[in-house]
C-alpha positions as CSV (number, residue, x, y, z in Angstrom):
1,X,119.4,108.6,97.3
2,X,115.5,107.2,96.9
3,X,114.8,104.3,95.6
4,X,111.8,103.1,94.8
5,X,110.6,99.8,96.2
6,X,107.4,98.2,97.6
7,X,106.9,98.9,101.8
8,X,108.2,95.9,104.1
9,X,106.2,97.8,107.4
10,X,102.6,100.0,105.4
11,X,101.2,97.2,103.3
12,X,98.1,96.4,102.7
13,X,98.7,94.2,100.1
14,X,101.9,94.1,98.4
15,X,103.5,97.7,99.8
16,X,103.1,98.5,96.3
17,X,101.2,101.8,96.9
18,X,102.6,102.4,100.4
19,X,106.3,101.9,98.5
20,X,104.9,104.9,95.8
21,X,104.0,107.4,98.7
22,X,107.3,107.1,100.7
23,X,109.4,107.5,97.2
24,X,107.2,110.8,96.9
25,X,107.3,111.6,100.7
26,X,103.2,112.0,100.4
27,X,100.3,109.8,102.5
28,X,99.7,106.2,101.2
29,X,96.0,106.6,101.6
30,X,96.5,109.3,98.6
31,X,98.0,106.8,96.4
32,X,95.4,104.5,97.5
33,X,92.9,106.4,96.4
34,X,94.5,107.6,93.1
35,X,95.0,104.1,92.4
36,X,91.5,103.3,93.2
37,X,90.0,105.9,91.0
38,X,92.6,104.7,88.1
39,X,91.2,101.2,88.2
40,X,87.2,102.3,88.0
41,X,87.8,104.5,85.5
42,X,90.3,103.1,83.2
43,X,90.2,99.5,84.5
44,X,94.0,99.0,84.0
45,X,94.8,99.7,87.4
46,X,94.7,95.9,88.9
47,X,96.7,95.2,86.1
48,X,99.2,97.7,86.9
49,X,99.3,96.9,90.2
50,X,100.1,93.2,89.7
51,X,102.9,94.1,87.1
52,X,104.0,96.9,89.5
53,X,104.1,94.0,92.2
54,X,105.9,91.7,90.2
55,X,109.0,94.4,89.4
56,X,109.0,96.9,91.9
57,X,111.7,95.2,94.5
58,X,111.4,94.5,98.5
59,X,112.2,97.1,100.8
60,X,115.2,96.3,102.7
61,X,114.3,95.4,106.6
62,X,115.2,98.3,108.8
């Protein structure tokens, strides 16, 4: 079963968006991306990202 959490070994950041790509088994640069594109045009995206940050849970270390 998937859970979704933020990276512990792909982050840039937080893991945030590298956590999103391995719950959707797709590259982290997409998400990336997508989250970049979110953020210049609807300017929410930083604010998602830090609420996102703030809930989404630690991966467990492997």
């Amino acid at each position: 079963m998937k859970k979704l959490c933020r990276s512990a070994t792909d982050k840039k950041l937080g893991g945030v968006c590298a956590g999103i790509a391995e719950y959707l088994d797709i590259d982290a640069t997409v998400i990336r991306l997508a989250w970049v594109l979110f953020t210049l045009l609807g300017g929410a995206g930083i604010l998602a990202y830090i609420i996102a940050l703030l809930v989404m849970p630690n991966a467990p270390e492997a």
